[in-house]
C-alpha positions as CSV (number, residue, x, y, z in Angstrom):
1,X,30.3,-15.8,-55.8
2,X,27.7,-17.2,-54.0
3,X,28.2,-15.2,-50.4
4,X,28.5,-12.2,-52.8
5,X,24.5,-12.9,-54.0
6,X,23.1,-14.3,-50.6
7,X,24.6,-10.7,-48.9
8,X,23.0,-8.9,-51.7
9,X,20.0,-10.4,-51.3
10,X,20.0,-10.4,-47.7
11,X,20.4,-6.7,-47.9
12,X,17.3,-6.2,-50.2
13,X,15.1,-8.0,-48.0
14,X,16.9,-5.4,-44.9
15,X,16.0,-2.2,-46.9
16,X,12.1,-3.8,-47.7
17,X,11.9,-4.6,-43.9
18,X,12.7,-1.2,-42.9
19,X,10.1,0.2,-45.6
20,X,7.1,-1.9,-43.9
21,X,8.4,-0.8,-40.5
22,X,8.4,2.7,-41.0
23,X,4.9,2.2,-42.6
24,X,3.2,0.1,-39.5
25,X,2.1,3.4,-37.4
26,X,0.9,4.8,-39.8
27,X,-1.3,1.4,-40.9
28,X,-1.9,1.0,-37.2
29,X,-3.2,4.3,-36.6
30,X,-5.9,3.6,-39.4
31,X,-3.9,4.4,-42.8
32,X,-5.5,7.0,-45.3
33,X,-9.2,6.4,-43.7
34,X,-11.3,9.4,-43.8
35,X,-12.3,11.0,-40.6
36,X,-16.1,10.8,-39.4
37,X,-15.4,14.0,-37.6
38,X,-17.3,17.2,-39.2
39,X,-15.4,20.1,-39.9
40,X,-16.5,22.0,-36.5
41,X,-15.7,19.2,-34.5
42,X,-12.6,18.8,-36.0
43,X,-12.4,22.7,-35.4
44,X,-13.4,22.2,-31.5
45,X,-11.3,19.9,-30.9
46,X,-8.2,21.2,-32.5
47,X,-9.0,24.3,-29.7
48,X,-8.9,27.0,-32.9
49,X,-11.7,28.6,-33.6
50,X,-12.7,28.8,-37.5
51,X,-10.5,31.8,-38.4
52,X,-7.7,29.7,-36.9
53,X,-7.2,31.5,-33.4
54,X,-7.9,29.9,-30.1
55,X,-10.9,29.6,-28.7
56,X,-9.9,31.0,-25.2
57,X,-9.2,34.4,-27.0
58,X,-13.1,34.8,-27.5
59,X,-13.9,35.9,-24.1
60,X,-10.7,38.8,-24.1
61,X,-12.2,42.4,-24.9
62,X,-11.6,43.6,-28.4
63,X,-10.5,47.0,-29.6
64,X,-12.8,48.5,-31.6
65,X,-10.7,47.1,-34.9
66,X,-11.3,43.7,-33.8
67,X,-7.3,43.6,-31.8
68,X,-7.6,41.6,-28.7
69,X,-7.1,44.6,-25.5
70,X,-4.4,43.1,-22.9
71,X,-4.9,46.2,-21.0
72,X,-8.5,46.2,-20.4
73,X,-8.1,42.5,-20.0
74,X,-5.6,43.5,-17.1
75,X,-8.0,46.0,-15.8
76,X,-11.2,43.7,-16.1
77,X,-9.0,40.7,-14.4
78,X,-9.6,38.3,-16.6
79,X,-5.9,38.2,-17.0
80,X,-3.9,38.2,-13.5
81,X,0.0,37.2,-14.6
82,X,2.9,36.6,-12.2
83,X,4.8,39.2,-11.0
84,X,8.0,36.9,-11.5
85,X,8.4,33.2,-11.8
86,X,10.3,32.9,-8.6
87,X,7.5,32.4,-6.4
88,X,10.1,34.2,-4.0
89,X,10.6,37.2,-6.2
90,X,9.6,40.9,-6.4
91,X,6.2,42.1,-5.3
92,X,3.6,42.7,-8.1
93,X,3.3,45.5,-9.9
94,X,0.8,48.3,-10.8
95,X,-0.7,47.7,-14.4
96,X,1.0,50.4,-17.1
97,X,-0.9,52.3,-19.2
């Protein structure tokens, strides 16, 4: 009777144990405390800009609806993709309409 308590006991203390370690990152990493990041910084940082889209997709043209143009980003060469990703492979192509 007594091994039957000290294993049930034991096992208790094993299930508590693996409570507080699946709690210490999160305790390390500073609990529930608030940021002291502002809402734009947290914004800047996250790389989204405040409509949730990111921030590199501000300098692509827009279509007159607001649509980001790949084309004219093409054409402008803000854009200039790989023809392949073999650096061995087929030679570029012309930009489709």
């Amino acid at each position: 009777m007594g091994w039957l308590k000290l294993s049930s006991n034991i096992l208790r203390l094993n299930k508590r144990l693996l409570v507080l370690a699946s709690l210490l990152p999160w305790l390390l990493n500073g609990g529930c405390v608030q940021s002291k990041l502002t809402k734009s910084e947290m914004v800047q940082r996250s790389g989204l800009d405040a409509q949730g889209h990111p921030i590199a997709f501000s300098v692509l043209p827009k279509t007159q609806v607001g649509d980001i143009d790949w084309v004219a980003a093409l054409k402008e060469g803000i854009l200039n993709p790989k023809g392949s990703l073999n650096p061995n492979g087929p030679p570029e192509s012309p930009i489709l309409n």
